[in-house]
C-alpha positions in Angstrom: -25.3 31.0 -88.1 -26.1 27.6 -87.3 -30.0 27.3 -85.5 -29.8 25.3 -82.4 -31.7 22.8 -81.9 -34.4 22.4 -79.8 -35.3 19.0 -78.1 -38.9 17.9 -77.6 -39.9 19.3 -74.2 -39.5 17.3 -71.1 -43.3 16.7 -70.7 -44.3 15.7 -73.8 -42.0 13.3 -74.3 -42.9 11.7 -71.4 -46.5 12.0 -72.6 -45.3 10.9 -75.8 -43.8 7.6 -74.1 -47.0 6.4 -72.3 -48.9 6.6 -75.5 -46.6 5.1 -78.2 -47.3 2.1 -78.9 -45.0 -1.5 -80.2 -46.5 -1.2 -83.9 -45.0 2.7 -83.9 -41.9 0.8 -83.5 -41.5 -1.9 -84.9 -41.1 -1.2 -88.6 -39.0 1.6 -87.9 -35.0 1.4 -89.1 -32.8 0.6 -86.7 -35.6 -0.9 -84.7 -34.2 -4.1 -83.0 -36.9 -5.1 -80.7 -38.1 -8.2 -80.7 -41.6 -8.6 -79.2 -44.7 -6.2 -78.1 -43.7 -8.1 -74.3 -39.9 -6.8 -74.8 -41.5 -2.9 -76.1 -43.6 -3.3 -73.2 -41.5 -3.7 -70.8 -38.7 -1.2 -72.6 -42.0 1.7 -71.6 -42.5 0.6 -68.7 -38.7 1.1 -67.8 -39.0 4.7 -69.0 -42.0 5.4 -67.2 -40.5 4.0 -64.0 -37.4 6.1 -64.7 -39.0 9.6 -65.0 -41.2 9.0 -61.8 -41.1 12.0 -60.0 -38.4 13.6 -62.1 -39.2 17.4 -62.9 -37.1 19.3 -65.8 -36.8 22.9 -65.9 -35.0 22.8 -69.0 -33.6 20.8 -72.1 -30.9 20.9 -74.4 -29.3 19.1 -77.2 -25.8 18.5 -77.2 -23.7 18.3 -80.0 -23.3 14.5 -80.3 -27.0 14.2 -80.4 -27.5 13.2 -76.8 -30.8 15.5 -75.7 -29.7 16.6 -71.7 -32.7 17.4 -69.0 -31.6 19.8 -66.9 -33.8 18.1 -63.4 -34.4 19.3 -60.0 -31.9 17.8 -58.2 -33.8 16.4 -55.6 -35.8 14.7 -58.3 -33.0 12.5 -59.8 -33.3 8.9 -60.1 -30.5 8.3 -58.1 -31.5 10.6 -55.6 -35.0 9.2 -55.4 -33.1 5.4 -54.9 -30.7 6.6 -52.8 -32.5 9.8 -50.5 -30.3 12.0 -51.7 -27.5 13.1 -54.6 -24.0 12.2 -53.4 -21.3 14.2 -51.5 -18.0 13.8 -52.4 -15.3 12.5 -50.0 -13.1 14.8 -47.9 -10.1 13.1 -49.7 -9.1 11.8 -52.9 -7.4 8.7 -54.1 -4.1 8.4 -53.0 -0.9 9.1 -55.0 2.4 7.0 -55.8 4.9 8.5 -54.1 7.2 10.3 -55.7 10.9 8.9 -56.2 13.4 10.4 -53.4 15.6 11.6 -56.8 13.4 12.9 -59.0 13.8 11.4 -62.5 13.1 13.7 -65.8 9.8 13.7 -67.6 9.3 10.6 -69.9 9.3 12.9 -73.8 6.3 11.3 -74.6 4.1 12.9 -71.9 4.7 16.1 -73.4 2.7 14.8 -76.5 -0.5 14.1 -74.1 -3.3 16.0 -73.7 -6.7 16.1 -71.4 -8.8 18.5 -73.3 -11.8 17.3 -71.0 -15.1 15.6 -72.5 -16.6 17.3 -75.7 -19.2 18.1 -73.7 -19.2 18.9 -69.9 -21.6 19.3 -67.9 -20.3 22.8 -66.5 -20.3 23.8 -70.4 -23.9 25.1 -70.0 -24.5 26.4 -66.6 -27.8 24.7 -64.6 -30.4 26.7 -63.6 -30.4 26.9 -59.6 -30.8 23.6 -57.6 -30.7 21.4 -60.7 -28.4 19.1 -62.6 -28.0 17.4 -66.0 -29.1 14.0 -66.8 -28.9 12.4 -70.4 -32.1 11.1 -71.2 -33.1 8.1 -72.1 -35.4 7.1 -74.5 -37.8 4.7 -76.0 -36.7 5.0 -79.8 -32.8 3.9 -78.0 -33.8 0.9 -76.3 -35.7 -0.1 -79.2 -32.5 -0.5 -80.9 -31.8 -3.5 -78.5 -34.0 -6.8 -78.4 -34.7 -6.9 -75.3 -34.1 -4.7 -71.9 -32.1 -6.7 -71.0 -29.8 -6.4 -74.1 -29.7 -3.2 -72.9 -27.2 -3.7 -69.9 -25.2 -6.7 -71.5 -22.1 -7.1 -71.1 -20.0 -10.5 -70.8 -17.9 -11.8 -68.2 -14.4 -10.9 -68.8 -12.0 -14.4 -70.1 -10.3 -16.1 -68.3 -13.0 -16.0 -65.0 -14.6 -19.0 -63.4 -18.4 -19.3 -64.2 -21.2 -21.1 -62.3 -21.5 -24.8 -62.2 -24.4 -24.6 -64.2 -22.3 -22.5 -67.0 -19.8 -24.0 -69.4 -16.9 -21.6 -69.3 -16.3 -22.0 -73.2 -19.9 -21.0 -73.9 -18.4 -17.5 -72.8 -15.4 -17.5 -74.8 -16.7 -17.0 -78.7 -17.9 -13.4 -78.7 -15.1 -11.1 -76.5 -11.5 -11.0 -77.4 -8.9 -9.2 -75.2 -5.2 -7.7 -74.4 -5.5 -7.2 -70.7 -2.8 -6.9 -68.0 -3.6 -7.9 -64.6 -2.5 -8.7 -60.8 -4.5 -10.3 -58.0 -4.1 -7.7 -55.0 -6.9 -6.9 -52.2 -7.5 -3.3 -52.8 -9.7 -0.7 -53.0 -9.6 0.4 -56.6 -7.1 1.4 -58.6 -6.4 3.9 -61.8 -4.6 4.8 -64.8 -4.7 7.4 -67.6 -6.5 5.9 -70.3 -5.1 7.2 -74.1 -8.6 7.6 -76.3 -9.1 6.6 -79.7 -12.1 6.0 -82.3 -11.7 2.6 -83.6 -14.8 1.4 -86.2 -17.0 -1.0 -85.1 -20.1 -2.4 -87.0 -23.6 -1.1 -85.9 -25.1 -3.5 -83.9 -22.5 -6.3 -84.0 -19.3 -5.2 -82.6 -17.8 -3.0 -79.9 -14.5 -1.9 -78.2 -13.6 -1.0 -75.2 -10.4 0.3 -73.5 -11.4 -0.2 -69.5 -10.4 -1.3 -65.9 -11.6 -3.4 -64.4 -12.0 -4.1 -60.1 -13.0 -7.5 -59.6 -13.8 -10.3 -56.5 -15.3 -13.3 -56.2 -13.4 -14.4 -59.6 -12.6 -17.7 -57.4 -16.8 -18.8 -58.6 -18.6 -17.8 -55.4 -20.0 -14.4 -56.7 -18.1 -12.4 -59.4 -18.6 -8.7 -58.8 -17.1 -5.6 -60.6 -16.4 -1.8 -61.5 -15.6 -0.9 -64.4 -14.8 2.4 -66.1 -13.1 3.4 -69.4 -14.2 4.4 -72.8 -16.3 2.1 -75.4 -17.6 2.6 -78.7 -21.2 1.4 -79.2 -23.1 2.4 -81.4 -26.4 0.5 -80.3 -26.2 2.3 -77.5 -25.6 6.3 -78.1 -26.1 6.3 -82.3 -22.9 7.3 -83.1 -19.8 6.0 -83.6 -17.8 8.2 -81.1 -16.0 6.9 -78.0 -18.3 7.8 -75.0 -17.0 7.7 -71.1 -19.0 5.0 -69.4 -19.0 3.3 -65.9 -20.2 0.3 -65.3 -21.3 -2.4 -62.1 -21.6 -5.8 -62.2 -23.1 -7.4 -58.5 -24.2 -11.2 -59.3 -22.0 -12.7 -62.3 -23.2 -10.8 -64.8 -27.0 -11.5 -65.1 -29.9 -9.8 -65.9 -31.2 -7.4 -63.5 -27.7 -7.2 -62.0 -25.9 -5.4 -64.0 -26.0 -1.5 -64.9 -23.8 1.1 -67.3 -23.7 4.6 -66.3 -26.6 6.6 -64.8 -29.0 3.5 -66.2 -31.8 2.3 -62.9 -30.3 5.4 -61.1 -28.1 3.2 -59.3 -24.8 5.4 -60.0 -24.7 8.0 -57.3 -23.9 11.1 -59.2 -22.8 14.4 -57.8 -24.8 18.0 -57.9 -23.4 18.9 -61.2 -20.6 16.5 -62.4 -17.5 17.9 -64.4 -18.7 15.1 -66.7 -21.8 12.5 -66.7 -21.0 8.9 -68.0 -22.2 8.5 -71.3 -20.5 11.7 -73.0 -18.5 11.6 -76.0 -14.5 12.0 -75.3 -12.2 13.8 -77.5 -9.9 11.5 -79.5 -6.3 11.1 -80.1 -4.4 11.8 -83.3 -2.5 9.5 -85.2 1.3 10.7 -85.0 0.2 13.9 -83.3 -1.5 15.0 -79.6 -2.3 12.0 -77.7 -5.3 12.3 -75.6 -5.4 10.6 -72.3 -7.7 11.1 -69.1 -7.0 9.5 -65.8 -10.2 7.4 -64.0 -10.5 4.8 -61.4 -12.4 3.6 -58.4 -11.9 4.5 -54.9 -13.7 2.5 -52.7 -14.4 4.6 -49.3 -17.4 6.4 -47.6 -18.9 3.1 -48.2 -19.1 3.6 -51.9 -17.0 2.2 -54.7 -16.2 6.4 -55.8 -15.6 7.1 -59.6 -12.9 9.7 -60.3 -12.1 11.5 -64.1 -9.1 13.7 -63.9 -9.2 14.6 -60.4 -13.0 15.3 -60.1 -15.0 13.0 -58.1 -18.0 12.2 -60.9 -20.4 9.8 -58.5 -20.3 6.4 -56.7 -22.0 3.1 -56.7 -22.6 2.6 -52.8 -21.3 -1.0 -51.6 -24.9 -1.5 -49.8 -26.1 -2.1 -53.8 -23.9 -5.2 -54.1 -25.9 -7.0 -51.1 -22.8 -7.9 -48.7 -21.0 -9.6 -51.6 -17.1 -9.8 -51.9 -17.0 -6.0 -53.4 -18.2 -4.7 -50.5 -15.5 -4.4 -48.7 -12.7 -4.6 -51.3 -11.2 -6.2 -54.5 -9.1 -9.1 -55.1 -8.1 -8.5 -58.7 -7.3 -5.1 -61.1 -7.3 -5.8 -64.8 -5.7 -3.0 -67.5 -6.9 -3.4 -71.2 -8.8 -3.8 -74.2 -11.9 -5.7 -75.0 -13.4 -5.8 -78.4 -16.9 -7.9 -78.2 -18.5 -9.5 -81.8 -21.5 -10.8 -83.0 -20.4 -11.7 -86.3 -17.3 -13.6 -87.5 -15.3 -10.8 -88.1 -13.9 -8.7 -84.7 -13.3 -4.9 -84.8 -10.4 -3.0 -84.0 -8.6 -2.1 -80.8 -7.5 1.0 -79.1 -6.0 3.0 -82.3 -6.2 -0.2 -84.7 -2.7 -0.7 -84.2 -0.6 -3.5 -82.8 1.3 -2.6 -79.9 4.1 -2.6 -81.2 3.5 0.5 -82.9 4.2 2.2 -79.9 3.8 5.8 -79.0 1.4 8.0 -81.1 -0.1 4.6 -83.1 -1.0 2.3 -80.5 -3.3 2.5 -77.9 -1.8 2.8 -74.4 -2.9 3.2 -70.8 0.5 4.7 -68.6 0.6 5.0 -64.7 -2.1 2.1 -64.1 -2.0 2.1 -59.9 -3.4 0.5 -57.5 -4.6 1.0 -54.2 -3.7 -1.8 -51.3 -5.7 -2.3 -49.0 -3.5 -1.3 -46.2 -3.2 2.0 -47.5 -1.3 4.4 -49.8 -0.8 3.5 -54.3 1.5 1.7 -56.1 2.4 0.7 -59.4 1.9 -2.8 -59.7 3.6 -5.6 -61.7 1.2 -6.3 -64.0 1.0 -10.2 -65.7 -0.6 -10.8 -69.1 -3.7 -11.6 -68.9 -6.8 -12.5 -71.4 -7.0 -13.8 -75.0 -4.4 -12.2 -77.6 -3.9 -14.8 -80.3 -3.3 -14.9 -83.8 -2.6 -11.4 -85.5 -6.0 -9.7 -84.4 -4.0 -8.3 -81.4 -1.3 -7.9 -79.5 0.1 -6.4 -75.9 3.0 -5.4 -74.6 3.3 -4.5 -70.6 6.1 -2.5 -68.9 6.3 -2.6 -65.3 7.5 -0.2 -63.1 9.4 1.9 -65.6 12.1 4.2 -64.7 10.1 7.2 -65.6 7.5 8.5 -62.4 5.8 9.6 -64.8 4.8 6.4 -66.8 5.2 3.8 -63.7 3.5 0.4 -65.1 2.0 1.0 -68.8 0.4 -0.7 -71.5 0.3 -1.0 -75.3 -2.3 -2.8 -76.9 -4.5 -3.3 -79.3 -5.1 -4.4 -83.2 -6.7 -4.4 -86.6 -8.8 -7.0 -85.4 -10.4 -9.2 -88.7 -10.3 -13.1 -88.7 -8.6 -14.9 -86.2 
């Protein structure tokens, strides 16, 4: 029988983080950061996390990942917001369905949602808590800065402040993205999940949505959701859920991934946090897929993973900017992002024209109109697919229900 393991508990590594210090650091592999100012202020973001928080328990998960089972009450979130958040009275809303049913599209019967590898509900809380990854000093050190931390570029193809050369942006993302300008509230599709490689450090890949306004150059907002690999970020080379808000064109302070400044709004005991590791499709065999999306209402921009409402980023976060009271634009895709002069792979690796069970796909992408109800939207290319990295191929408004508007993408990605 395999021992568990048991995580360093809850207070001493907290004692542990006041009274490390840069030079324990520094030298140590994997160690990115760049200064004792950057380590600095990497502790005092810990610090400033934790405030407050009480544990009753720890655990490690199977991916690594140690989870602190806190007093609710004591969350981060709850502490920035008064409170852990109630879910809506409603869901999203639904396509309708046709008025003559059409038959089951074959390749659905190859998909799966065997749920995150490891859920929340997996382990039963103790009694008035709920489970929180933590976060910790030895992973932000494997950034340069805090603010590495929370990068992530603006998307191609987006207008960028006067001050900003658009082509400055254009060197280090790549993408196979479908899109439509639409004011809505959100949108959603069922994401297929793969584990492409990506370098450690240098490279990652995404397969996301995005929910965008103020892509005119006033004040580019967004939600995003979908699965990335990086392994920077969680030390292993997995695909890991992840949410992510952007309120002020992507800069520094403005910009957050999952439960990170507690400014994701989490239920009491999610069916799955942001950050876990997703189960992955095989090639030629089961297909996994989940479906996610944004909901904006209750004054909250609500995140939904097959059917469970997982949290919210509430609109009053984005400071009365265009995302507060809608979207203008829903984009469908992949991104892979490089710091070298090589770019990783895509979804599966494969070109889209691979098609089912080889490439990477996202089926029933919807979106919601602002004037109410879901539709399947017509989808136009969108992004930066050149030269035989990768490739995309969009189908709109299919004849199966069960499919509506669907993607392929992706790519071995390499020189190009």
């Amino acid at each position: 029988m395999t021992a568990r393991i048991s995580p360093q508990p809850f207070d001493r590594f907290l004692e542990s983080v006041a009274s490390t210090r840069y030079e324990d650091f520094r030298r140590l592999p994997g160690s990115g950061v760049e200064s004792s100012a950057a380590f600095e202020e990497m502790q005092a973001y810990v610090l400033e996390l934790y405030r407050g928080v009480k544990a009753v328990e720890s655990s490690v998960e199977t991916d690594g990942q140690v989870i602190d089972h806190i007093v609710a009450d004591t969350h981060p979130a709850a502490r920035r917001w008064g409170g852990l958040a109630v879910a809506p009275a409603d869901g999203p809303p639904q396509v309708p369905e046709p008025d003559e049913p059409t038959p089951p599209d074959p390749r659905s019967q190859e998909t799966v949602r065997p749920g995150p590898q490891n859920p929340a509900p997996a382990r039963t809380s103790p009694a008035d808590t709920t489970p929180l990854y933590r976060t910790t000093l030895s992973g932000l050190c494997r950034f340069p800065n805090l603010a590495a931390f929370s990068a992530k570029e603006k998307p191609f193809g987006l207008a960028a402040p006067a001050a900003e050369s658009p082509v400055a942006l254009l060197p280090n993302k790549r993408y196979a993205t479908g899109e439509l300008d639409i004011d809505c509230l959100g949108g959603s599709s069922r994401v297929n999940v793969w584990s492409p490689f990506a370098a450690p450090s240098f490279q990652s890949t995404f397969s996301q949505q995005w929910y965008l306004a103020g892509h005119d150059g006033t004040l580019l907002q967004t939600v995003e959701c979908g699965w990335h690999v990086d392994i920077a970020r969680y030390h292993d080379a997995r695909p890991h859920l992840f949410v992510f808000a952007n309120r002020d064109n992507y800069e520094d302070g403005d910009r957050v991934y999952n439960l990170d400044d507690g400014v994701f709004r989490p239920v009491t005991n999610p069916y799955v946090n942001p950050g876990s590791p997703l189960f992955v499709s095989q090639s030629g065999g089961s297909q996994v897929e989940h479906r996610m999306g944004f909901f904006l209402t209750d004054n909250a921009w609500w995140f939904y993973f097959d059917d469970h409402p997982i949290g919210c980023f509430p609109v009053s976060w984005f400071n009365n900017g265009p995302l507060t009271t809608k979207a203008t634009r829903a984009r469908f895709g992949g991104e892979v992002g490089s710091a070298v002069s090589t770019w990783p792979p895509m979804g599966s690796g494969q070109h889209a024209t691979a098609g089912f069970g080889q490439a990477a796909y996202q089926r029933t992408a919807t979106v919601f109109p602002v004037g109410g109800g879901a539709v399947y939207p017509n989808l136009a290319q969108a992004g930066s697919v050149t030269g035989t990295c990768y490739s995309l191929q969009i189908t709109n408004n299919s004849v199966s229900y069960d499919w509506g508007t669907y993607l392929f993408f992706g790519g071995p990605g390499g020189n190009c």
